[in-house]
N, C-alpha and C positions, 0 to 999 in steps of 0.2 A: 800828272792829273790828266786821264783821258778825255775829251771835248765828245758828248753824244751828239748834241744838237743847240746850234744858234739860228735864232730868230729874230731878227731887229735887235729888241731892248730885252730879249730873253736869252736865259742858256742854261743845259742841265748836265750835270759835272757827275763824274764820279769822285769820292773822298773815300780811301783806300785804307783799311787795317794796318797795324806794325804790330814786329812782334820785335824784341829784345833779345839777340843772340848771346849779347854778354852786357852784363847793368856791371857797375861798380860804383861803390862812394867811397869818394874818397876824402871828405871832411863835411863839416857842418860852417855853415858861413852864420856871420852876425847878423843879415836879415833873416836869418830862419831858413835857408834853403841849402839845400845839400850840393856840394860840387859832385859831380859825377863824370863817370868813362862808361858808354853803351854805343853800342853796335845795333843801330833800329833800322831795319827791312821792314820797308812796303809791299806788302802780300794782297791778292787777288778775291780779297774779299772787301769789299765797297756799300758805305751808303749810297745814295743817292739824291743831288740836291739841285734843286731847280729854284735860280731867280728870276726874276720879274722888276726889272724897274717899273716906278709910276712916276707921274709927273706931280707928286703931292706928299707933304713930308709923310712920314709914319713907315711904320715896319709890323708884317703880321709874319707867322708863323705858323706851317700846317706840320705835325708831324705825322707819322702813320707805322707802324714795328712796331713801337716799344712803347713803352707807360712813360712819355716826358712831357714836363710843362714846357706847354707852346708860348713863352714870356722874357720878359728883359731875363732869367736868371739863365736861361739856355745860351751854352757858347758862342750857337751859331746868332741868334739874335743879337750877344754883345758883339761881335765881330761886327757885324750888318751896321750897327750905331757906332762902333769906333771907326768905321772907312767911311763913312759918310761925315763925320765930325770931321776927321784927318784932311778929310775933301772939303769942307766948308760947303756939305750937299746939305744938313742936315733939316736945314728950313726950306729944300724948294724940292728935294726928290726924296722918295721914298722907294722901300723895296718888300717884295712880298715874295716870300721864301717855302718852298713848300721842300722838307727833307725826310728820304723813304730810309728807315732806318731798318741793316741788313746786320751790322756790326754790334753784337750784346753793351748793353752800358754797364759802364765799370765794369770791365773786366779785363782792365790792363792789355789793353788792345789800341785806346790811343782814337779812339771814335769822334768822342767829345770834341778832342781837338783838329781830329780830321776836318770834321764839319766846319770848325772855324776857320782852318787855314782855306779848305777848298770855298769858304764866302769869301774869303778876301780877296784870295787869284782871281776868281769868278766878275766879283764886281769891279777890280780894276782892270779888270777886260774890258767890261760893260763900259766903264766911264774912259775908254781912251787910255791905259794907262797912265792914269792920274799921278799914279806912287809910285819912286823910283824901285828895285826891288830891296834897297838896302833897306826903303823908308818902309817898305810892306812887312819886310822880316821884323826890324823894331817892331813895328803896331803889335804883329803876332806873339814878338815876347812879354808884351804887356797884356794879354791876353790870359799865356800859360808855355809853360818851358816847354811843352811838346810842339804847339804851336808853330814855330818858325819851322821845323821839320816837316809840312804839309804846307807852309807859304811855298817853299823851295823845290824846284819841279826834280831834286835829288829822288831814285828810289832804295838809295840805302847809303848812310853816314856812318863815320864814328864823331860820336855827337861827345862834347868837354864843357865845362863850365856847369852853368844849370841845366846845359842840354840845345845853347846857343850859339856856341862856336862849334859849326858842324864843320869836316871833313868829307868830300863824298867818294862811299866806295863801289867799285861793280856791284851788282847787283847778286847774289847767290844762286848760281847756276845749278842744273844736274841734281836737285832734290825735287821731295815732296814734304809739304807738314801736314800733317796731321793734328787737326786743332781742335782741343775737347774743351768746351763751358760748361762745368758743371751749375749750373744756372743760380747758385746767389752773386752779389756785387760784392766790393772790397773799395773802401774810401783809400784812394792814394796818401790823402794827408795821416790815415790810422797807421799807414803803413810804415812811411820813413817817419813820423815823433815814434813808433814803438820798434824802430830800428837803432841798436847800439853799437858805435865803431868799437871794434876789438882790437886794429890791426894799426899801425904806424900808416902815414900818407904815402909813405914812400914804398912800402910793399902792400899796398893794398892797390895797385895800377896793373891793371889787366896786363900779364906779361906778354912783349913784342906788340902791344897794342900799338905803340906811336909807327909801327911799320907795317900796322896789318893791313892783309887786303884778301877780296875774297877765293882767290886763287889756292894762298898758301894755306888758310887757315884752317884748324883743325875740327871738326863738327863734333869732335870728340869732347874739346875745351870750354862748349859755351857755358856760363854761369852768370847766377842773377843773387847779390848779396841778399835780395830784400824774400827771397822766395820762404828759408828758414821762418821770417817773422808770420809770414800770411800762413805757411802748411802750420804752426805751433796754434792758429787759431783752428787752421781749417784743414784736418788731416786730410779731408778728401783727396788734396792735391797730390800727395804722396801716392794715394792708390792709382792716379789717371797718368803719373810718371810709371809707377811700376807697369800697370796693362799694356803703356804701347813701348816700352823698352823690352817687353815679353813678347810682343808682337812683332818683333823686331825693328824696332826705329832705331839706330846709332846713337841718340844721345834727346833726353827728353828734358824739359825746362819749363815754369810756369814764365810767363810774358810779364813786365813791366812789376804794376805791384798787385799784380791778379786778380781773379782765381784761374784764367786761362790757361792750360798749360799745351803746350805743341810739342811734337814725335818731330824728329827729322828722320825722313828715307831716303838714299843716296840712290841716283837713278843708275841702280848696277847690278848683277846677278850676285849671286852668294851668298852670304852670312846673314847680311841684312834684305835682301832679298824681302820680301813679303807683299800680299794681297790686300793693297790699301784700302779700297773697295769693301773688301769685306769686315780688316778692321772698323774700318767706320759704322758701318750696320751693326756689329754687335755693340760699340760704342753708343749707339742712339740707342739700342735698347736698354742700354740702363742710364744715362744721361740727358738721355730726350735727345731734342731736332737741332741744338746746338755741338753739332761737331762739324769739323768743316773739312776738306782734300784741296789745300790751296796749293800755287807757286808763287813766286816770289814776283813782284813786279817787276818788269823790266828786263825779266831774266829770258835767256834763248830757250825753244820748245825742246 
């Protein structure tokens, strides 16, 4: 999480996109939540969030991008009241948050939860490091299973459990992606209740996943179980895979539980080879202003 600027009792954060190079599930648990194996990269497309301590309880919220309620049901708003509870601030300080949204909502991009893990980093800056980072990662799983992966100053994990025992990997060097919205949202919860396990526990585990890393792996391999459920509602997804694997991307995938889907281009001459650039312009002309030419966080130029 890049630091743009601190001022006394203020600071404005970036909170960074992921994309899902490989999702897997691999059962269904008794509280209702899916175990899972994913591989989530932090990429170079970012909100923007700016707090403001006060000396006086309350929490407001400004947004600006996107059609969201500025109110207790917004992530970043519940985060802002669970760190301040966590902290015993919540009777004598308040914070007022203004967050510039760059990141499409719902769109399986992990926005939502960006915003909240980047309030929590952010204000236990602000308060002195209040929370140790174990007690910060907790809050943020109580928050949402993306969450702890944006407490965590990791730029790419193999994330197990609900998405809470992270592993952290290099970063994904030597690409580009290519990220098309085809601009409706997709309810994460529509996606895994109308997702059905077909496969044993035991082979349904992303293979050499427990020894991946981003050096060896292959761009060829990534896979998202749940992408099948979201393209059977919304073919769309299918045609914006095919345009940039035509275009030449090495291997194309929708993000999370979509409709996002990203091209990868290996920064190299030949086969794949291609003019990202230009893909992208023809892509806005029939998708609109949401396509994106990111790289990976963290990763070398």
């Amino acid at each position: 999480m890049a630091v743009l600027k601190r001022e006394q009792a203020s600071l404005c954060l970036r909170a960074p996109a992921k994309i899902n190079l490989f999702l897997k599930i691999l059962k269904k648990r008794p509280d209702g939540y899916h175990e899972l194996e994913t591989w989530m990269q932090k990429v170079d497309l970012c909100d923007q969030v700016t707090l403001t301590l006060r000396d006086k309880p309350g929490i407001s919220l400004r947004c600006t991008g996107e059609d969201l309620l500025a109110d207790a049901s917004n992530l970043a708003w519940r985060a802002a009241a669970a760190f301040l509870t966590a902290c015993g601030q919540e009777a004598r300080r308040g914070v007022d948050i203004v967050l510039e949204k760059k990141i499409p909502v719902a769109a399986g991009l992990g926005g939502g939860s960006s915003d909240a893990g980047t309030v929590l980093r952010g204000l236990n800056s602000l308060f002195g490091n209040a929370l140790t980072p174990e007690s910060l990662l907790s809050l943020g799983g109580r928050l949402g299973a993306d969450v702890p992966f944006f407490v965590s100053a990791h730029d790419a994990v193999l994330a197990t459990g609900v998405g809470d025992r992270m592993k952290p990997l290099d970063s994904l060097e030597h690409c580009t992606f290519l990220l098309v919205n085809p601009g409706f949202s997709v309810s994460t919860r529509w996606a895994y209740e109308n997702f059905t396990l077909t496969k044993d526990v035991k082979n349904s585990t992303f293979p050499g996943s427990q020894k991946l890393d981003s050096g060896s792996f292959s761009l060829t391999k990534i896979i998202n179980d749940l992408e099948g459920v979201t393209m059977g509602r919304h073919p769309e997804i299918a045609e914006i895979k095919k345009k940039l694997l035509a275009a030449g991307a090495v291997s194309a995938l929708m993000s999370g539980s979509g409709p996002t889907v990203f091209g990868v281009f290996p920064d190299r001459e030949g086969p794949y080879s291609a003019d990202i650039s230009g893909v992208a312009f023809k892509l806005r002309q029939e998708f609109g202003g949401k396509v994106f030419v990111l790289r990976a966080a963290g990763a070398g130029a």
